[in-house]
Biopython code that builds the backbone (N, CA, C, O; Angstrom):
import numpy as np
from Bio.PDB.StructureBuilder import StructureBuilder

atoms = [
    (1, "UNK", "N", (76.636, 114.395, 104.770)),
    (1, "UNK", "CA", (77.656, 115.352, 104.386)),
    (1, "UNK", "C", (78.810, 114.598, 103.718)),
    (1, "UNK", "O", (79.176, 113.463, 104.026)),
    (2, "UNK", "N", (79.203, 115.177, 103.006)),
    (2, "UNK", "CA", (80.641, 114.151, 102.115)),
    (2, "UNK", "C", (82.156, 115.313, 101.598)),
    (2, "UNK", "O", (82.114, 116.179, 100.724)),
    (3, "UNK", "N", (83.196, 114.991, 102.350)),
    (3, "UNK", "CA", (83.923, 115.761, 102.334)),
    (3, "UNK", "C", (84.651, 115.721, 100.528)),
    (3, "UNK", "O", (84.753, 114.853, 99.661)),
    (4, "UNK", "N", (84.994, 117.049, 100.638)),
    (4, "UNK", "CA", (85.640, 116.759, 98.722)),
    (4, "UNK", "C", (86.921, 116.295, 98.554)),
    (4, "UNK", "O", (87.314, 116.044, 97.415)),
    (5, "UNK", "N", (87.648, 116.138, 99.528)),
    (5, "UNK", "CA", (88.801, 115.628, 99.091)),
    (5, "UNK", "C", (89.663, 115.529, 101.021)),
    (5, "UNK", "O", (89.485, 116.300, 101.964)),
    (6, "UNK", "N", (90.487, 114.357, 100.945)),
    (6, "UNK", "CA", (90.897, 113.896, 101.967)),
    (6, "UNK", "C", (92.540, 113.868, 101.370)),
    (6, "UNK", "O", (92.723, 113.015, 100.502)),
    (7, "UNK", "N", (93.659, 114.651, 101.720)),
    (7, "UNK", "CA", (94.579, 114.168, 102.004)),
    (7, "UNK", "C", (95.828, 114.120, 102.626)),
    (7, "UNK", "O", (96.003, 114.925, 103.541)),
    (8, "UNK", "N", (97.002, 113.133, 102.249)),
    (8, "UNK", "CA", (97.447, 112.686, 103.083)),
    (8, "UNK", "C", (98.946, 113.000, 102.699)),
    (8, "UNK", "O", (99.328, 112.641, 101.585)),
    (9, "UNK", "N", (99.782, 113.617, 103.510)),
    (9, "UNK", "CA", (101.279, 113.732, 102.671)),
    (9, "UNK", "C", (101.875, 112.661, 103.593)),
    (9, "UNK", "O", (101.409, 112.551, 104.727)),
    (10, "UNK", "N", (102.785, 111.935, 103.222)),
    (10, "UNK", "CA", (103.417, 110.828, 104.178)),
    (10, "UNK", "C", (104.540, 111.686, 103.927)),
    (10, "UNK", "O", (104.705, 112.575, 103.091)),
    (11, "UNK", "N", (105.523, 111.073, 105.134)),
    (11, "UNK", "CA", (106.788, 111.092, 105.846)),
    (11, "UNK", "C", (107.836, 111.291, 104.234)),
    (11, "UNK", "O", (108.587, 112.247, 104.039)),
    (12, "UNK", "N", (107.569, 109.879, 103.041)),
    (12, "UNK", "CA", (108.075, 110.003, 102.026)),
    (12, "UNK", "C", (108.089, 111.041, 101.207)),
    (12, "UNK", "O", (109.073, 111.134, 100.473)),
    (13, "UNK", "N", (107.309, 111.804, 101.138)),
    (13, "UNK", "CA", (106.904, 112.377, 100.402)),
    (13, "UNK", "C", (105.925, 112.288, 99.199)),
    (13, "UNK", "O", (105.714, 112.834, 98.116)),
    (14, "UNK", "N", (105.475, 111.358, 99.942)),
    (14, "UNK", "CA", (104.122, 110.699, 98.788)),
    (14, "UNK", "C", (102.970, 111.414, 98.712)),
    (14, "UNK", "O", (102.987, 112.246, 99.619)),
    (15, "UNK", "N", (101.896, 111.497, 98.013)),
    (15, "UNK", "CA", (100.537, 112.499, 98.771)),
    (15, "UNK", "C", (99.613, 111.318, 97.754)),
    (15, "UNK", "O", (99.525, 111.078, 96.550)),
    (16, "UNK", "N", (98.930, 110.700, 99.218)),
    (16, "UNK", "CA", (97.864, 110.276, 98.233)),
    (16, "UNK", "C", (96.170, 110.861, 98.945)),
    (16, "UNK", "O", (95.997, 111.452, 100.011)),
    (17, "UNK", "N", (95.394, 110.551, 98.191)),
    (17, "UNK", "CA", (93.924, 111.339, 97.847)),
    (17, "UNK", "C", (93.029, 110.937, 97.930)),
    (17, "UNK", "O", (92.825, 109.999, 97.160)),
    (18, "UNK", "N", (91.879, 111.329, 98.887)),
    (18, "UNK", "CA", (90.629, 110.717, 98.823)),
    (18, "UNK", "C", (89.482, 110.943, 98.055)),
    (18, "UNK", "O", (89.004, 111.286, 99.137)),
    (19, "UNK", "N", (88.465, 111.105, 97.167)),
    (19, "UNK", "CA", (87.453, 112.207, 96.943)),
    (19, "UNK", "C", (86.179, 111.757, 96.970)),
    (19, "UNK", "O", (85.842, 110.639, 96.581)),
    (20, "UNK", "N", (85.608, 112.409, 97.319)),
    (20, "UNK", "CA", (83.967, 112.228, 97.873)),
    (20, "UNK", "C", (83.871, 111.242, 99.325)),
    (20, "UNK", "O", (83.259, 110.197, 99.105)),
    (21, "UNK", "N", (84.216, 111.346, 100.328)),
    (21, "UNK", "CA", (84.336, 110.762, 101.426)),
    (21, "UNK", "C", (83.464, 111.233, 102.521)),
    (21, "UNK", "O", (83.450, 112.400, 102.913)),
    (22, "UNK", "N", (82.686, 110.213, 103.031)),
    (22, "UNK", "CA", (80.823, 110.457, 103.780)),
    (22, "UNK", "C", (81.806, 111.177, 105.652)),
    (22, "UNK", "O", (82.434, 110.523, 106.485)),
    (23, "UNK", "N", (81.599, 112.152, 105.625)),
    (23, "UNK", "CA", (82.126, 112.647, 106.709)),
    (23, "UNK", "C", (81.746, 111.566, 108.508)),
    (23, "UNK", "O", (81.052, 110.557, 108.629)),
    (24, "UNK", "N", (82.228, 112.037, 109.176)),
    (24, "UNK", "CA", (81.890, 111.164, 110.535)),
    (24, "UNK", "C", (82.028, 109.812, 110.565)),
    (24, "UNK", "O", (81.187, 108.958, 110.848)),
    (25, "UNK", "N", (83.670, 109.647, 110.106)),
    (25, "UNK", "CA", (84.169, 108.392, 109.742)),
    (25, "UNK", "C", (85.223, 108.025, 110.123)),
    (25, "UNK", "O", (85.943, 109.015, 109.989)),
    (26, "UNK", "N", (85.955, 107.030, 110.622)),
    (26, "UNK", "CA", (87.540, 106.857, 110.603)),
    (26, "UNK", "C", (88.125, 106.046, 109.250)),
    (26, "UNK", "O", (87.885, 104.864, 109.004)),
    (27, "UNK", "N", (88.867, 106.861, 108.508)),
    (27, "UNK", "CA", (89.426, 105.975, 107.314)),
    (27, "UNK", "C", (90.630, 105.393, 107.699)),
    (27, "UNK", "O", (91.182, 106.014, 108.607)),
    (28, "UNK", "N", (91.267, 104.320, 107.271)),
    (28, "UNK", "CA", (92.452, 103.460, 107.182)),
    (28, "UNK", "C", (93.091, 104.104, 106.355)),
    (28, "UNK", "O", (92.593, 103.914, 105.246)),
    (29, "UNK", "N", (94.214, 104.987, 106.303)),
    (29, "UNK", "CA", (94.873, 104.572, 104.660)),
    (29, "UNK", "C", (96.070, 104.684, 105.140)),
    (29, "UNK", "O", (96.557, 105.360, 106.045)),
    (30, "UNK", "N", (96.609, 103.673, 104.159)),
    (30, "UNK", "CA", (98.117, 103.167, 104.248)),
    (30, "UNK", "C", (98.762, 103.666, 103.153)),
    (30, "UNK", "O", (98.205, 103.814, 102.065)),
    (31, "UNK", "N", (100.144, 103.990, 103.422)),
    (31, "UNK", "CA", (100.607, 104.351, 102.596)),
    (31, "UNK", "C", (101.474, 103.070, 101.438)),
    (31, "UNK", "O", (102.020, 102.045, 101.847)),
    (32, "UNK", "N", (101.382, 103.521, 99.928)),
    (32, "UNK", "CA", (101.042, 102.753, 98.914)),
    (32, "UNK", "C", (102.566, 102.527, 98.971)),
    (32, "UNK", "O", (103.379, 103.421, 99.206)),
    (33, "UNK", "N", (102.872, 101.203, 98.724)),
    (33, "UNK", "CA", (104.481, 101.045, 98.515)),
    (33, "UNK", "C", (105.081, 101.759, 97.576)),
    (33, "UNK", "O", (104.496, 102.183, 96.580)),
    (34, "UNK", "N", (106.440, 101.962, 97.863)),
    (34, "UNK", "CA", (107.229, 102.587, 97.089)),
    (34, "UNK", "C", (107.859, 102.044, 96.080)),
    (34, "UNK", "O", (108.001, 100.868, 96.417)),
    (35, "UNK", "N", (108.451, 102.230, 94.756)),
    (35, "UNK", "CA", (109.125, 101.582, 94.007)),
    (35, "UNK", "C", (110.336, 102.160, 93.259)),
    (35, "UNK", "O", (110.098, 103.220, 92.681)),
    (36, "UNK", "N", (111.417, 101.745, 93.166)),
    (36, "UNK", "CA", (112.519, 103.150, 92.677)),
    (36, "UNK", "C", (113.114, 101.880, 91.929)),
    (36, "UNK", "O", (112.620, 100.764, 92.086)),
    (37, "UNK", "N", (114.386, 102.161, 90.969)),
    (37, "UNK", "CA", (114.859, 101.403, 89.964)),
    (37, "UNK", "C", (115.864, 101.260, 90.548)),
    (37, "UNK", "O", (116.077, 102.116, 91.407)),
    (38, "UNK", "N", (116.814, 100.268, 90.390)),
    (38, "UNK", "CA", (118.216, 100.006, 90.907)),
    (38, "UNK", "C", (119.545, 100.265, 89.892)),
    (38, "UNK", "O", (120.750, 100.229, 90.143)),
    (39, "UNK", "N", (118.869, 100.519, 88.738)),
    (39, "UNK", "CA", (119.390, 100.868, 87.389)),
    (39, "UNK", "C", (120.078, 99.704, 86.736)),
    (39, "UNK", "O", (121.190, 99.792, 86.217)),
    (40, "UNK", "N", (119.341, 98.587, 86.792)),
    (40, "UNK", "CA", (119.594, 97.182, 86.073)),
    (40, "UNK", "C", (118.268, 97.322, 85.317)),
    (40, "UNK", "O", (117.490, 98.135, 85.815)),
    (41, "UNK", "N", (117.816, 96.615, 84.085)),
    (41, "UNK", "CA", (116.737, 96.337, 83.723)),
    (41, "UNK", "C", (115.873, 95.093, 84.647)),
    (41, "UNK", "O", (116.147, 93.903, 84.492)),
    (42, "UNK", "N", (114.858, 95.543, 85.565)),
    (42, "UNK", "CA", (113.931, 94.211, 86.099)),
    (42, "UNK", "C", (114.517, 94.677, 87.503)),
    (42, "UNK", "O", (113.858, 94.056, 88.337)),
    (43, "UNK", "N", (115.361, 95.406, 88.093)),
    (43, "UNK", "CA", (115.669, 95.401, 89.410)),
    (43, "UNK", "C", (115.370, 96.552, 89.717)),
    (43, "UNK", "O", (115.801, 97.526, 89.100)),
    (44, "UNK", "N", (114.466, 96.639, 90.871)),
    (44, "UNK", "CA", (113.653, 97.179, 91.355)),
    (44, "UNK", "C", (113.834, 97.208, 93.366)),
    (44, "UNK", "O", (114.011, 96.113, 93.898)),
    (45, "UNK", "N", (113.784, 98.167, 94.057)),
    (45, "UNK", "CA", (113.801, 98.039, 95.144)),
    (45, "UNK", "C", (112.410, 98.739, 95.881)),
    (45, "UNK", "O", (112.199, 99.952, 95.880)),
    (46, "UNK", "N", (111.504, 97.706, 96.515)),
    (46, "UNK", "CA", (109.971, 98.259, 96.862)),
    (46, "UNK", "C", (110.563, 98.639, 98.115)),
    (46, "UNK", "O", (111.424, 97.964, 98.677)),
    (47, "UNK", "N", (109.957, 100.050, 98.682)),
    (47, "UNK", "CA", (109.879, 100.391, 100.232)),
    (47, "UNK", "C", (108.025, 100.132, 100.863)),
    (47, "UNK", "O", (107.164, 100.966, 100.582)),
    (48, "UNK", "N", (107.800, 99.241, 101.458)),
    (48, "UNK", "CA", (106.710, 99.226, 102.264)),
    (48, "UNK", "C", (106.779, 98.175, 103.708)),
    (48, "UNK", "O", (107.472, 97.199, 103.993)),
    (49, "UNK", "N", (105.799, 98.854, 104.348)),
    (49, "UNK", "CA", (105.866, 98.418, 106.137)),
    (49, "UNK", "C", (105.923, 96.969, 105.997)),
    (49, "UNK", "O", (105.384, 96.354, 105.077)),
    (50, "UNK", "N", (106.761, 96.320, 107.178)),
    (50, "UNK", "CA", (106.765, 95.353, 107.188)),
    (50, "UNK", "C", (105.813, 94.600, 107.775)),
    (50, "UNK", "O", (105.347, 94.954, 108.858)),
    (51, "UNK", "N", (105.328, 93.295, 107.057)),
    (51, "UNK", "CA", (104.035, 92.452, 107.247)),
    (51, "UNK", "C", (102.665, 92.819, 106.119)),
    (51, "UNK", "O", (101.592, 92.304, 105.804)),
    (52, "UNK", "N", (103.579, 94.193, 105.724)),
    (52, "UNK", "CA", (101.759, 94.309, 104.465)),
    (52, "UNK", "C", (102.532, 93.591, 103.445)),
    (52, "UNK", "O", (103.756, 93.544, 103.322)),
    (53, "UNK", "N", (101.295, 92.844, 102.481)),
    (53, "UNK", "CA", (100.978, 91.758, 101.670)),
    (53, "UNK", "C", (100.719, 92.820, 100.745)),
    (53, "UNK", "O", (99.825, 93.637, 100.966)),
    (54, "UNK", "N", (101.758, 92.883, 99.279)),
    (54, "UNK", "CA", (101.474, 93.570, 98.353)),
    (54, "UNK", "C", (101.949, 92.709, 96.741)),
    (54, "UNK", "O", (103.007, 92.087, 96.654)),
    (55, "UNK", "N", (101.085, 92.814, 95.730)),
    (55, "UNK", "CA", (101.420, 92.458, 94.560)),
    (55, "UNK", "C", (102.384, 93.243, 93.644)),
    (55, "UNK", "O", (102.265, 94.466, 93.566)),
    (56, "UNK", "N", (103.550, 92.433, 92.790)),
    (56, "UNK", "CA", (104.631, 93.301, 92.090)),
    (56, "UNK", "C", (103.818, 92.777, 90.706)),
    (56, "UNK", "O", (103.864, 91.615, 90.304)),
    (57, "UNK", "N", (103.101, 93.816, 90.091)),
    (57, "UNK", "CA", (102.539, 94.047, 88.560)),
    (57, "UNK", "C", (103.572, 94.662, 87.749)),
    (57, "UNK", "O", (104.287, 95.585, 88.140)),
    (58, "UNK", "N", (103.644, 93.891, 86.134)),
    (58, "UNK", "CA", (104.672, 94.289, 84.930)),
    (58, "UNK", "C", (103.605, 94.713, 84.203)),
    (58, "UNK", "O", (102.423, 94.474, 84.453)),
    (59, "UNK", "N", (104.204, 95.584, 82.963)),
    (59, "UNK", "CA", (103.157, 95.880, 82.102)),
    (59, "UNK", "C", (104.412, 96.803, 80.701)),
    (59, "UNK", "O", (105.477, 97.381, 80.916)),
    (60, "UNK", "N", (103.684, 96.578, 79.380)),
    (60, "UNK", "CA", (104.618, 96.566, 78.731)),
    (60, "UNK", "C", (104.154, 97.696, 78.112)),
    (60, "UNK", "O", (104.887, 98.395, 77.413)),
    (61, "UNK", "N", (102.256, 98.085, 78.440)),
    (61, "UNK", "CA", (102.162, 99.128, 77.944)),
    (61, "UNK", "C", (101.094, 100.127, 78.808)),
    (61, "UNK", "O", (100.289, 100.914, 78.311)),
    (62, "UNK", "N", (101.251, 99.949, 79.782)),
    (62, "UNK", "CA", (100.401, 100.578, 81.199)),
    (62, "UNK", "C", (98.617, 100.277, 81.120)),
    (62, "UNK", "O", (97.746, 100.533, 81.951)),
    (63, "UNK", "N", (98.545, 99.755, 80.014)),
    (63, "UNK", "CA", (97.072, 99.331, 80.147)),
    (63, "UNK", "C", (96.760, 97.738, 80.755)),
    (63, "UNK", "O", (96.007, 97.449, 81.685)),
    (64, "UNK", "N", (97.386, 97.040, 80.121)),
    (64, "UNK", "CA", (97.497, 95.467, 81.093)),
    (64, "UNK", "C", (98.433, 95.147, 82.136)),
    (64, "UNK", "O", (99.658, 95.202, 82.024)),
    (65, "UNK", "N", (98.070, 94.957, 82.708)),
    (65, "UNK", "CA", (99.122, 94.557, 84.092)),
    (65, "UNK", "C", (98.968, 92.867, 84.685)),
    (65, "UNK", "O", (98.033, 92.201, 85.130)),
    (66, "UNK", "N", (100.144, 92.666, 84.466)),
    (66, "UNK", "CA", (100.240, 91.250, 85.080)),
    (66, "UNK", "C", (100.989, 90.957, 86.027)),
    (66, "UNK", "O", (102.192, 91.191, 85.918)),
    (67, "UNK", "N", (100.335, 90.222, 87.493)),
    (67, "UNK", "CA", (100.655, 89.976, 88.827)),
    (67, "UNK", "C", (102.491, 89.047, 88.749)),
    (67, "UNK", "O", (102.483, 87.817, 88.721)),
    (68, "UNK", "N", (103.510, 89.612, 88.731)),
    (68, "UNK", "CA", (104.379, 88.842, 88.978)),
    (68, "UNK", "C", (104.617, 87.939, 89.931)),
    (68, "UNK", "O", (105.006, 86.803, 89.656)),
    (69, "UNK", "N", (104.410, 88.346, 91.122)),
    (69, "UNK", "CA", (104.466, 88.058, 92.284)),
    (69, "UNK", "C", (103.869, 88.609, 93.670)),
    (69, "UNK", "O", (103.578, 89.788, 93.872)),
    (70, "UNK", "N", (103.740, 87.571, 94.575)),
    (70, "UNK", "CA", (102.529, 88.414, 95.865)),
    (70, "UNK", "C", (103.722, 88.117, 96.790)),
    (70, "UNK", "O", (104.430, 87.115, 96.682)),
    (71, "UNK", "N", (103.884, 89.150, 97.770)),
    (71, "UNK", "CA", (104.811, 88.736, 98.804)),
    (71, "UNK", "C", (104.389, 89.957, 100.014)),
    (71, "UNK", "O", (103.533, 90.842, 99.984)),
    (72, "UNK", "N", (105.233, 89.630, 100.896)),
    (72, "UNK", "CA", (104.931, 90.146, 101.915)),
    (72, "UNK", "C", (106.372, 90.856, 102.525)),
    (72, "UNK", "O", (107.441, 90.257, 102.407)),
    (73, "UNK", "N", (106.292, 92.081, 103.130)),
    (73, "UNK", "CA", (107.957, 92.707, 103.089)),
    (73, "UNK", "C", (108.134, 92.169, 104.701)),
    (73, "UNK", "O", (107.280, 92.475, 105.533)),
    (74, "UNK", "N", (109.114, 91.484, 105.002)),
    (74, "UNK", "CA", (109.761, 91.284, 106.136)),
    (74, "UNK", "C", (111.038, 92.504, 107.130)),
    (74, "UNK", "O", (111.506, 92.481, 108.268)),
    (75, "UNK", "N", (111.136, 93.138, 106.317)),
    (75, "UNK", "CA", (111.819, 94.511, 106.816)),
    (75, "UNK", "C", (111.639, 95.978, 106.060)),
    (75, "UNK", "O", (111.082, 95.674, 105.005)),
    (76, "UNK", "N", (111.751, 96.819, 106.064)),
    (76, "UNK", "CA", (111.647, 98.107, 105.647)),
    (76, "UNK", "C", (111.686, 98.119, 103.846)),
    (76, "UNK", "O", (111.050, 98.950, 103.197)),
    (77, "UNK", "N", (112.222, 97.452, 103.454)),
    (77, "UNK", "CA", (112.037, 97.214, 101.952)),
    (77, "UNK", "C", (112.792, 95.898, 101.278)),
    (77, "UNK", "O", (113.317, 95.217, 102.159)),
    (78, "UNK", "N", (112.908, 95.575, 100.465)),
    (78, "UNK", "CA", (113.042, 94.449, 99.295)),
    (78, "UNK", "C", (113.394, 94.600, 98.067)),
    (78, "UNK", "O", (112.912, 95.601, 97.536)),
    (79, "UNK", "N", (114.345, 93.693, 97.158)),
    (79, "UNK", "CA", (114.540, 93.758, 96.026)),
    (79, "UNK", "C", (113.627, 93.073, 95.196)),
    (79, "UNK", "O", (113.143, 92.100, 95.774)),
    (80, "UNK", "N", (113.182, 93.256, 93.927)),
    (80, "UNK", "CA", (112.426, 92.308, 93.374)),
    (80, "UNK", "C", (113.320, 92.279, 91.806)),
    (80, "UNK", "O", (113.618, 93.236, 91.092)),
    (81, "UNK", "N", (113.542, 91.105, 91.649)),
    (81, "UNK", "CA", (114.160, 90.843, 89.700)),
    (81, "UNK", "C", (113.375, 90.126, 89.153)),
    (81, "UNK", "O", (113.071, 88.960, 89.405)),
    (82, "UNK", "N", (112.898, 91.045, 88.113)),
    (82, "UNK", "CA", (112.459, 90.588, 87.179)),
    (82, "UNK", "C", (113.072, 89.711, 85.897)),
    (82, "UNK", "O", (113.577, 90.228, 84.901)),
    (83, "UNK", "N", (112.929, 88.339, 86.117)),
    (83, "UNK", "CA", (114.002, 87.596, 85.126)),
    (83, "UNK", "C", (113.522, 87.627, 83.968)),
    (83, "UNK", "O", (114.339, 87.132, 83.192)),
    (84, "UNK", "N", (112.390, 88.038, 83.338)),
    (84, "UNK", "CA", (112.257, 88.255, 81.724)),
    (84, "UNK", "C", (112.278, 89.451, 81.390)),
    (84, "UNK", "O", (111.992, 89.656, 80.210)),
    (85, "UNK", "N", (112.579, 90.547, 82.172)),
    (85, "UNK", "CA", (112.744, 92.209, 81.919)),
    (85, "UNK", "C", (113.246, 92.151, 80.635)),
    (85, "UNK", "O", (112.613, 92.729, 79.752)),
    (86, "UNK", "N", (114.074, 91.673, 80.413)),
    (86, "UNK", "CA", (114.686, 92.098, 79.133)),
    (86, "UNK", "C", (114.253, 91.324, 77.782)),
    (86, "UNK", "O", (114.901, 91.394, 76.738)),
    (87, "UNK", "N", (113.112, 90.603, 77.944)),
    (87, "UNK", "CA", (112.060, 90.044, 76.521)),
    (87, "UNK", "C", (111.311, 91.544, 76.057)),
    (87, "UNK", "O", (110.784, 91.646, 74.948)),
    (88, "UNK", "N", (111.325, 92.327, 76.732)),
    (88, "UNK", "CA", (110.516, 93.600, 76.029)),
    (88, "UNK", "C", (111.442, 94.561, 76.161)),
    (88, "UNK", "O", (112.421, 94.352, 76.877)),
    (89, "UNK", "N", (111.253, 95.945, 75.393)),
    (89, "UNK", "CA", (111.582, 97.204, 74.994)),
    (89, "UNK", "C", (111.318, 98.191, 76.472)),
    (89, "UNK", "O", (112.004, 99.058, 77.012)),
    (90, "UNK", "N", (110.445, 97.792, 76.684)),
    (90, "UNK", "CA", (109.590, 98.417, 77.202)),
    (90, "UNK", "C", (108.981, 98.056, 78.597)),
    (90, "UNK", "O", (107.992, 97.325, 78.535)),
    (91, "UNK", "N", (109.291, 98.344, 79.539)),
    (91, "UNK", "CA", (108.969, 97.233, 80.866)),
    (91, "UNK", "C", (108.386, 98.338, 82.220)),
    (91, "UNK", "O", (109.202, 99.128, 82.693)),
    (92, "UNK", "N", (106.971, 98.306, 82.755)),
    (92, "UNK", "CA", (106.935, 99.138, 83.504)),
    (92, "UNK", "C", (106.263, 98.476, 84.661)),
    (92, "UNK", "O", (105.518, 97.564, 84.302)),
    (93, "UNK", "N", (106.324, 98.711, 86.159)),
    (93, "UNK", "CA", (106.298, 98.226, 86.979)),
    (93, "UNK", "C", (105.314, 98.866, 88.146)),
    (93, "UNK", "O", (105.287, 100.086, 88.304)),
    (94, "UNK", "N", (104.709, 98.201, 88.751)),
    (94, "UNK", "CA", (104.181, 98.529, 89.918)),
    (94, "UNK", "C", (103.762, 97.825, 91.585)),
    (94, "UNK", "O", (103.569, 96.618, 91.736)),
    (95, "UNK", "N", (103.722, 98.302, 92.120)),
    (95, "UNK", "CA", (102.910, 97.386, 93.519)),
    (95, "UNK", "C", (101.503, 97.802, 94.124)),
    (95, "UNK", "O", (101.009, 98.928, 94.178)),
    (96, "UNK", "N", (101.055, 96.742, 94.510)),
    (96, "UNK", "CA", (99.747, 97.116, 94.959)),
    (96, "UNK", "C", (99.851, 96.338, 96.474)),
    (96, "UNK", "O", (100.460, 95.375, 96.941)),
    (97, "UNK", "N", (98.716, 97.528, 97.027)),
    (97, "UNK", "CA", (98.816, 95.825, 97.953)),
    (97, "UNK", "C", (98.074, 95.512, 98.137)),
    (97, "UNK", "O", (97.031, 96.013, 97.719)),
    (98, "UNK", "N", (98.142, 94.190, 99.093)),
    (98, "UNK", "CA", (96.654, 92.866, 98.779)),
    (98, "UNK", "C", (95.505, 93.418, 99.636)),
    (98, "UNK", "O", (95.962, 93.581, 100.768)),
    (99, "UNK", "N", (94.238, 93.769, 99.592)),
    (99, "UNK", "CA", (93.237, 93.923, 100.545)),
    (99, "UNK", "C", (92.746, 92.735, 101.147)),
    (99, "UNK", "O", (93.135, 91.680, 100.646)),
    (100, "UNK", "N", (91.901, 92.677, 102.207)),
    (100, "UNK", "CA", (92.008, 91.269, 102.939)),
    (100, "UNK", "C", (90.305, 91.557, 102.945)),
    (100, "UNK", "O", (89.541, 90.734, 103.449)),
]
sb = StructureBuilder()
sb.init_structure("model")
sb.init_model(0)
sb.init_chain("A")
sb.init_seg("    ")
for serial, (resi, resn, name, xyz) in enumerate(atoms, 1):
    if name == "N":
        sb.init_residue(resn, " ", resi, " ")
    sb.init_atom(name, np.array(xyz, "f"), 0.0, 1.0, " ", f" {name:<3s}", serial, name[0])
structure = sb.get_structure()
C-alpha cells in the first residue's frame, strides 16, 4: 500500500511533503532550516535545531548551487555573511542539511 501524500505543518509555519510513501512505516522528518534576510547583502540569519549539521548553498541563478559552508547550529539559530555577496547582481541562498 503507498500513501499519496504525507504532510507536515511545523510550529513555523513551514509545510513540508511527502509523496508516494510505502505505508506501515515510521518516517523521520525534520524540519528544513529556516532562512530570512537581515537586509544587508550576504547576511542572512538560519533558524534550525541545535546540533543538526546543515550546508549554506549560493547560487546566482537557482540552477547551480555552491556549498559555502557546512556548520552545525549551536543554539536556536545563526548568522551567516556572505563576504563575496556583493561580486554578483544577483545572489540567492539556501540550507540543506547534511544526511549522515
Amino acid at each position: 500500500m503507498i500513501v499519496d501524500t504525507v504532510e507536515v505543518t511545523w510550529p513555523s509555519g513551514a509545510i513540508q511533503s511527502r509523496h508516494n510513501v510505502s505505508a506501515n512505516q515510521v518516517l523521520q522528518i525534520m524540519e528544513s532550516p529556516q532562512l530570512s534576510s537581515l537586509g544587508e547583502p550576504g547576511k542572512t540569519e538560519i533558524i534550525a535545531p541545535s546540533g543538526a549539521p546543515y550546508t549554506v548553498e549560493a547560487s546566482t541563478d537557482l540552477n547551480a548551487w555552491t556549498v559555502l559552508e557546512t556548520r552545525t547550529n549551536t543554539g536556536p539559530a545563526s548568522t551567516y555573511i556572505d563576504l563575496t555577496a556583493g561580486s554578483s547582481p544577483y545572489k540567492f541562498y539556501r540550507a540543506a542539511y547534511v544526511t549522515r
